[in-house]
C-alpha positions as CSV (number, residue, x, y, z in Angstrom):
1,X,147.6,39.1,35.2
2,X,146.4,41.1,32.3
3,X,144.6,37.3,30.9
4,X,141.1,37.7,31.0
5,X,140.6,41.0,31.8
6,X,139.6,44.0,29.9
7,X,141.9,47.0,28.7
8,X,140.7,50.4,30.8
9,X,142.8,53.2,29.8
10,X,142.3,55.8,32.4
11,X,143.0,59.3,33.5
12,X,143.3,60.1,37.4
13,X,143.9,63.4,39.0
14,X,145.9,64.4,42.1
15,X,144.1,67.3,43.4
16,X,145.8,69.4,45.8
17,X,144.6,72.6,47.9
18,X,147.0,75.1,48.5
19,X,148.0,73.3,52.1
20,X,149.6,70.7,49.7
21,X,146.4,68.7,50.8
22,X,145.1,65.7,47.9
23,X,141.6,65.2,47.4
24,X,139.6,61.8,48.1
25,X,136.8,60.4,47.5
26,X,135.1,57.7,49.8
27,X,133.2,55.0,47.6
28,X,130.7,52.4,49.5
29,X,130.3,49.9,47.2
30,X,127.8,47.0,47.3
31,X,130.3,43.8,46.7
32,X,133.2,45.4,48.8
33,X,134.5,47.2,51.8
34,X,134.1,51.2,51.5
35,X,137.5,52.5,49.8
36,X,139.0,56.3,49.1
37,X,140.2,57.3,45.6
38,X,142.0,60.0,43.5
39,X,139.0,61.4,41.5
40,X,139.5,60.3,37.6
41,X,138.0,57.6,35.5
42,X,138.1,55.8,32.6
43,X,138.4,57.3,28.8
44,X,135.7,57.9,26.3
45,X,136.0,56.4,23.2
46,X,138.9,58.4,20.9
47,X,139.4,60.3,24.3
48,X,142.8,61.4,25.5
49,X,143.8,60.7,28.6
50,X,144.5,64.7,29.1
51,X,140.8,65.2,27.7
52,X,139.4,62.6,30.5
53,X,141.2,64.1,33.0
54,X,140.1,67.8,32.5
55,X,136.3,65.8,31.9
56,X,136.5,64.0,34.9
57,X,137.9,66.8,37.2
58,X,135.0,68.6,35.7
59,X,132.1,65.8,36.7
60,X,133.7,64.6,39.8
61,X,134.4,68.1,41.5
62,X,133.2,71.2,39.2
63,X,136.2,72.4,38.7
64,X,137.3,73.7,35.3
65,X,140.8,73.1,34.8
66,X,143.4,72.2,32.3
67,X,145.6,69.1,33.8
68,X,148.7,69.9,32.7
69,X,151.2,67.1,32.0
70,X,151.1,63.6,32.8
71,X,153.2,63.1,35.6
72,X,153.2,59.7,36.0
73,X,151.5,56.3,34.9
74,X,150.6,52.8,36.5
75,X,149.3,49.8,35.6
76,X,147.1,47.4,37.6
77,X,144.2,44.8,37.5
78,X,141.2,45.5,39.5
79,X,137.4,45.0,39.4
80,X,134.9,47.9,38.6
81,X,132.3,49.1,40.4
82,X,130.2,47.2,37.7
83,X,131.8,44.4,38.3
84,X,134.2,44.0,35.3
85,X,137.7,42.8,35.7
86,X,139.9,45.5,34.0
87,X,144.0,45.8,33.1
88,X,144.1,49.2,34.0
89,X,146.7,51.7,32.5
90,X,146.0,54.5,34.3
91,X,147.9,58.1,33.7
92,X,148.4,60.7,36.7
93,X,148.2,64.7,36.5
94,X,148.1,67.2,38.6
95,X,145.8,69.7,39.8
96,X,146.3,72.4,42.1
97,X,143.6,74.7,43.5
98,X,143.3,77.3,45.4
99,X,139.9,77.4,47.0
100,X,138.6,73.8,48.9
101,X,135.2,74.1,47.5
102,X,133.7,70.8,45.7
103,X,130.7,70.8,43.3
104,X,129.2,67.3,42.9
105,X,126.0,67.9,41.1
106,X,127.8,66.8,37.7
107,X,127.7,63.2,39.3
108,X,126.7,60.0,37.0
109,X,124.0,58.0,38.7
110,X,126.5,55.5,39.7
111,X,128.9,58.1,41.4
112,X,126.1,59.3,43.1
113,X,124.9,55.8,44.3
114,X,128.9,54.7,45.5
115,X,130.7,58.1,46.2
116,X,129.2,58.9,49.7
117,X,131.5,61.6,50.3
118,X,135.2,63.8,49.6
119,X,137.8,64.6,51.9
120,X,141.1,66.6,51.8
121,X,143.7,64.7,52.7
122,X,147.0,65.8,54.6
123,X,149.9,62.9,53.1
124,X,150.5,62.3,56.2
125,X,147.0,61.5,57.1
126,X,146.9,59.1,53.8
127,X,149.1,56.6,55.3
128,X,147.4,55.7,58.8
129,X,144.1,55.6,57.8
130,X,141.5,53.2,58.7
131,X,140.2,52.0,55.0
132,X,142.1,51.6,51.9
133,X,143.2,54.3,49.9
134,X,144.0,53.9,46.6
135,X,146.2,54.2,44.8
136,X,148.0,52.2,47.4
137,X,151.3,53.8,46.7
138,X,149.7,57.6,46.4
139,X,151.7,59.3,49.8
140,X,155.0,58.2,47.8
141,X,153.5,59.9,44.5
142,X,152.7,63.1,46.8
143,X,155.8,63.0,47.5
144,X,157.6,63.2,43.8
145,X,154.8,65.2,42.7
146,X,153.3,67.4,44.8
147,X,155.3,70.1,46.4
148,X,154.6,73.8,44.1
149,X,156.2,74.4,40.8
150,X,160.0,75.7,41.2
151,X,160.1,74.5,45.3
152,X,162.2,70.7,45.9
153,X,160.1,68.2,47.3
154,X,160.3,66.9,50.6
């Protein structure tokens, strides 16, 4: 799979409000059905992926945060926004906040242009929804990763 396409390291964050609730975004794309997503993105140049996940938390929701550990990684192919077929290693951490609020002002043109809007996300809810949320195995990394520190997970 990885033939062809372009290497796209990337850091991704699962956000979570105190209600153990992950934030989405909702991207409306030009070439392709409207899609949620984990906030994150891909690395800088001599970025790590801990640095782009603390930058990206940062553009995509205002929030100033250190990510803490990688909790987990995945690999997979997909198409960018920009059209660009990538191999993307993509490496998980998680946030945890206490207040809901979203800033969105630190935006890149194309963020503002495909990522119509944000909504937290009960893992329940993730599941039955009616457009594709991605990662496509994200309730089952809720799951391992998201209960509190020092509590067992569900």
């Amino acid at each position: 799979m990885r033939a062809g396409r372009i290497a796209r390291p990337a850091a991704r964050i699962l956000l979570l409000d105190k209600g153990g609730r992950a934030l989405l975004f909702r991207f409306v794309p030009d070439d392709r059905p409207p899609f949620w997503c984990t906030p994150g993105g891909a690395l800088e140049p001599g970025e790590t992926h801990a640095a782009a996940a603390r930058r990206e938390l940062f553009e995509e929701t205002g929030i100033l945060a250190d990510p803490g550990p990688e909790v987990t990684r995945r690999e997979t192919a997909f198409t960018t926004l920009e059209g660009v077929d990538v191999w993307a290693d993509e490496r998980y951490f998680v946030v945890r906040v206490h207040d809901a609020a979203i800033r969105t002002d630190h935006h890149t043109a194309l963020e503002r242009r495909v990522m119509r809007e944000w909504r937290w996300f009960a893992p329940a809810e993730i599941d039955t929804h009616d457009e594709p949320v991605f990662p496509d195995d994200l309730t089952a990394m809720l799951a391992l990763f998201g209960s509190p520190p020092g509590s067992s997970a569900a």
